[in-house]
N, C-alpha and C positions, 0 to 999 in steps of 0.2 A: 981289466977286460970284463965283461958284462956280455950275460947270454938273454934271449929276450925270449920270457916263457909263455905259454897259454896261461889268461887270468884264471888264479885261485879260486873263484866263484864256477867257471866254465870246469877244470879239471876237478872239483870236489862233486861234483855233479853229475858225473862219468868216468873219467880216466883213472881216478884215485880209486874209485870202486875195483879195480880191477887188483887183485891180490899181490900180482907182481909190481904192485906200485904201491903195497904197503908200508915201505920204510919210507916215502913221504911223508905219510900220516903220522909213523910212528914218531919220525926225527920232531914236525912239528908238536905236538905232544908233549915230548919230551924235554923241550925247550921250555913250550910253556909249564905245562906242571913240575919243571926240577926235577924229574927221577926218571929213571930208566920206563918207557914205556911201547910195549910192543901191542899194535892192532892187530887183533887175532879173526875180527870179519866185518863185513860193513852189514848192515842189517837193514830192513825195510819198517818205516816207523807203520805200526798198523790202525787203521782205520775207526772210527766209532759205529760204521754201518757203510754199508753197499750203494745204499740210497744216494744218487747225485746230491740232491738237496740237502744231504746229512755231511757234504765233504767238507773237512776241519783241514788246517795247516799239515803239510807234510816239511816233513826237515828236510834241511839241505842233505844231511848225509847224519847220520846213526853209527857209530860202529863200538861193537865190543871192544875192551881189550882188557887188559890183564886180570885177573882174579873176577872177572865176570862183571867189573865196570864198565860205565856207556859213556860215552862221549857224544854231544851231538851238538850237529853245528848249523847256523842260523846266518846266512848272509843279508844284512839288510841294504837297498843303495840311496832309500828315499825316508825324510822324515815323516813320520807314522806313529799316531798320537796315543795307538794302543799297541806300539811294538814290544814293551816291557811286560806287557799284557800277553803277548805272545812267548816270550823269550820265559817267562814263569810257566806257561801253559806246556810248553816244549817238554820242559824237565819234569813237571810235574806227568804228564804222559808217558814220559820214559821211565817214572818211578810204577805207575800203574800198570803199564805194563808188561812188570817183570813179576805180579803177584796173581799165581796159579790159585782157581777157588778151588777149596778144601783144603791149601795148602799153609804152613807156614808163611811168614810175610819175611821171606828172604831177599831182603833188598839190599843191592848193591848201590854204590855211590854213584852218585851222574854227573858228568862236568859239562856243563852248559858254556858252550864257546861259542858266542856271538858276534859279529865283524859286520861295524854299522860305517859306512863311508859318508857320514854326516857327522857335523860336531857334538850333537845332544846337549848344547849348552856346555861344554868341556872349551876350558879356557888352555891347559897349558897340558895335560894328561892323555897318553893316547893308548894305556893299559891298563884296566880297572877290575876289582876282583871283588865278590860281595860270596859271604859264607855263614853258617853256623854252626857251631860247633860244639856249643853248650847251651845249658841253662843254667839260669843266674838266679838265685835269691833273692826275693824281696826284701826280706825282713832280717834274714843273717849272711853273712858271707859263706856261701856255700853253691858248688855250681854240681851238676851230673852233665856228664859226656851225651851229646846226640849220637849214641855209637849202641853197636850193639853183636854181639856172636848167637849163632843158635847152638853152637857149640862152647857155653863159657869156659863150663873147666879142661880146655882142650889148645880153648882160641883165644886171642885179644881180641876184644871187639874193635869195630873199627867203622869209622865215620858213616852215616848210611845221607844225610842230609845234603841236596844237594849244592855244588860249588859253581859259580858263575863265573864266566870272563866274557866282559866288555873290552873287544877292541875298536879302537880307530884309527884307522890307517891311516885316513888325511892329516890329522893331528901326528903326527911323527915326524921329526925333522933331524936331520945330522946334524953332527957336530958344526963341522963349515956354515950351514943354514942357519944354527942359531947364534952363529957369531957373526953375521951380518943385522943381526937385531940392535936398533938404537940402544935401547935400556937392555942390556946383555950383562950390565951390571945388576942389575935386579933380579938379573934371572938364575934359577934355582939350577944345579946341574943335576939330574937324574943320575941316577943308577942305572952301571948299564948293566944287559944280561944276555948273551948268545940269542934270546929272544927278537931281540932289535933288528935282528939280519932278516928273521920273517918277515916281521913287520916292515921291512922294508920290503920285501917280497911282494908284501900282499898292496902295500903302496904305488907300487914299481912296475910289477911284471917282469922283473929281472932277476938273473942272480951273477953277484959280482965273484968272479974266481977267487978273490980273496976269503971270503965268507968260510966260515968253520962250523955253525951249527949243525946240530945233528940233522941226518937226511935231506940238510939246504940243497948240498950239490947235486946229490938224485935228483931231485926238483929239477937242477938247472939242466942236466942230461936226458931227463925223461920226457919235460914238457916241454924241451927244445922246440921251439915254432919251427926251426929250419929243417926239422927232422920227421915233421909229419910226410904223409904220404896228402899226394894232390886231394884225394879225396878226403882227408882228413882234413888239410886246410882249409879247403874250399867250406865243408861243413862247419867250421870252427869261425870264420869269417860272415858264414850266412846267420851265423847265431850273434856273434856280435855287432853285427851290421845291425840285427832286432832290436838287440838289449839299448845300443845308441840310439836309434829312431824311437823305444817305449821312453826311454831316459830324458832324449829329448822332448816328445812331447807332455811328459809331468812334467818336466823343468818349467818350459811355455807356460804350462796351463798357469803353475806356481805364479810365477812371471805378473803375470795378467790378474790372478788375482790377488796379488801384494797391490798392484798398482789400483786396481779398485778399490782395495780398503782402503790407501792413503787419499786416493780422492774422497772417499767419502770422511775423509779426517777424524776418523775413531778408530780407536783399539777393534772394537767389534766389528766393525765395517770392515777391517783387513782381515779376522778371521774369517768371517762369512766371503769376503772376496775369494780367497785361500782354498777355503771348500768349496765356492760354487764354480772355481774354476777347473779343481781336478776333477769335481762332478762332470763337468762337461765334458773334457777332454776324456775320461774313461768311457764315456756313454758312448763319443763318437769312434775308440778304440773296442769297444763291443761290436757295433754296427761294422766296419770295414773289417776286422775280424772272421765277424761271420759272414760277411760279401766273398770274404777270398777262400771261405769252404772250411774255415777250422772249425773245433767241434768247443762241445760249453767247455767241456773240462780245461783245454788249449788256453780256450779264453779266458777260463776263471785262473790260471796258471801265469797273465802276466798283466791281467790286469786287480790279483788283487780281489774279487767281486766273488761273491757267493753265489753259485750257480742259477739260483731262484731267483736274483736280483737281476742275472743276464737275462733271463728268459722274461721277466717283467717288461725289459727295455726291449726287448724283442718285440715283445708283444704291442708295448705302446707305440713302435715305429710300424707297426704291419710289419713285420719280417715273418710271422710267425700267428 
C-alpha cells in the first residue's frame, strides 16, 4: 500500500516550517547524515541588503539543529550552468552568517543538502557527498584536522568545514527496475541505506507502508494529499498547476533551442540555441507575469532573473 504525499519541494517550503512537523525534517536527517538528529528551528536565510536590486538566492529552507549546526536545503528542477555556483554560495552564506563582529569566529558545521531532478551528467549514482576534512602535507606525510573548539581544554574540537549532499531522485531505481536492465550483469549493486526509502520519496511522492526510515511514515501521515482540508488542496494544486506550466515552458524553450543548434550543425550553435531560447521564453514569462499583477520580487521568484534585469525588460517592452 502507498500513500500519495504533497511533493517535497511544496512541503519544505511551507508545511515542514511548521514545528509540529519537525520529525520529518529530523527523520530525513537522520537517514542521511547516520546519527541521531533533531531540528531544533527552521531559520530565515538573511539578506545582503534591502535594496530589490541587491536581492541574492534565498534557500529553500535553513534550519538549525543539534549542537548549533545548519542544514540548508536547495531544490533544483532545471539544468543551471552556475547551480554548483549556487549550492557553494548557499553554505558559504550560512557559515557567514553565524559570525557576530567583535566576536570570536564560532562556527558550526553546515550540511548543504541539495536535490537536483536532472542527471548532472551522473551515469549510474543518485547520492553523492563532497567534504573536507583535513589538510594534507605537501612535502611530509602529515595532515591537521579542519576542526576546531574555542574551548580546547574542555572540548573535542570538531569539524567546522562545510559537508555537501548531491541528490538525484530521477537517478534512483529499485531493485525490480534494475533487473529489467539488458547488461544487469555489469551492473554494480549499491549499498543499500534506510536513506533509499526517501529517495524514493522524493522520486515518488509517495510513501509505501512498508517503509521503516526514520520519520518516513510522519511524512506519509502528515503530508497525506487526502487529508488536507479543501482549501488547502485547492491551494497546493494552484501551485502546482504553476510549477508544471513554468516547467513546461523551460522545457519548450530547451526543446527549441537544442533543435536550433542541431540545425545549425555545431557544438556552439546548440548552446547559443539552448540560451537563446530560455532567453526568450523567460522574457515572455516576465511580460505575462507582470500583465497578470504579480510584483518583481514574484517574478524574480520563478523565473530565476535578477530584479534589475525584469525591470530592463520591462522597460524595453513599454510596460514600464
Amino acid at each position: 500500500m502507498e500513500r500519495t504525499i504533497i511533493s517535497f519541494d511544496y512541503a519544505i517550503k511551507d508545511i515542514l516550517r511548521d514545528k509540529a512537523n519537525f520529525d520529518i525534517l529530523s527523520g530525513f536527517l537522520t537517514e542521511l547524515l547516520e546519527r541521531p538528529v533533531i531540528v531544533q528551528e527552521v531559520l530565515e536565510s538573511e539578506g545582503g541588503t534591502t535594496e530589490p536590486k541587491g536581492k541574492v538566492n534565498r534557500l529553500d529552507l535553513k534550519a538549525k539543529i543539534d549542537d548549533g549546526e545548519l542544514a540548508v536545503f536547495e531544490i533544483q528542477y532545471f539544468d543551471q550552468v552556475d547551480f554548483l555556483g549556487k549550492v557553494l554560495f548557499n553554505a558559504c552564506k550560512a557559515v557567514v552568517e553565524q559570525v557576530v563582529r567583535g566576536k570570536m569566529f564560532n562556527i558550526k558545521k553546515v550540511y548543504s543538502i541539495n536535490i537536483a531532478y536532472y542527471d548532472m551528467d551522473a551515469t549510474d549514482e543518485y547520492l553523492f557527498v563532497a567534504t573536507l576534512s583535513e589538510f594534507k602535507g605537501v612535502h611530509f606525510d602529515e595532515v591537521i584536522p579542519f576542526s576546531q573548539s574555542l574551548n580546547p581544554l574542555t572540548e573535542t574540537p570538531k569539524e567546522i568545514h562545510p559537508e555537501y549532499f548531491l541528490i538525484l531522485p530521477e537517478k534512483f531505481e529499485e531493485e525490480d527496475e534494475k533487473n529489467m536492465k539488458k547488461d544487469k550483469a555489469k551492473l554494480k549493486k549499491p549499498k543499500k541505506s534506510k536513506f533509499d526509502e526517501w529517495v524514493y520519496v522524493l522520486k515518488n511522492s509517495s510513501v509505501k507502508s512498508s517503509f521503516t526510515a526514520e520519520g518516513i511514515q510522519a511524512a506519509g501521515e502528515k503530508l497525506n494529499v487526502l487529508k488536507m482540508t479543501p482549501e488547502q488542496r485547492a491551494e497546493y494544486e494552484r501551485n502546482s498547476i504553476r510549477d508544471m506550466s513554468q516547467k513546461s515552458q523551460l522545457y519548450t524553450a530547451e526543446i527549441k533551442g537544442i533543435a536550433k543548434g542541431r540545425t545549425e550543425g555545431r557544438t556552439e550553435g546548440r548552446m547559443e540555441g539552448r540560451t537563446e531560447g530560455r532567453s526568450e521564453e523567460k522574457e515572455e514569462a516576465v511580460i505575462r507575469g507582470y500583465k497578470k499583477g504579480h510584483s518583481i520580487d514574484t517574478i524574480a521568484e520563478f523565473t530565476d532573473l535578477a530584479p534589475d534585469y525584469i525591470l530592463k525588460i520591462l522597460k524595453e517592452n513599454g510596460l514600464i
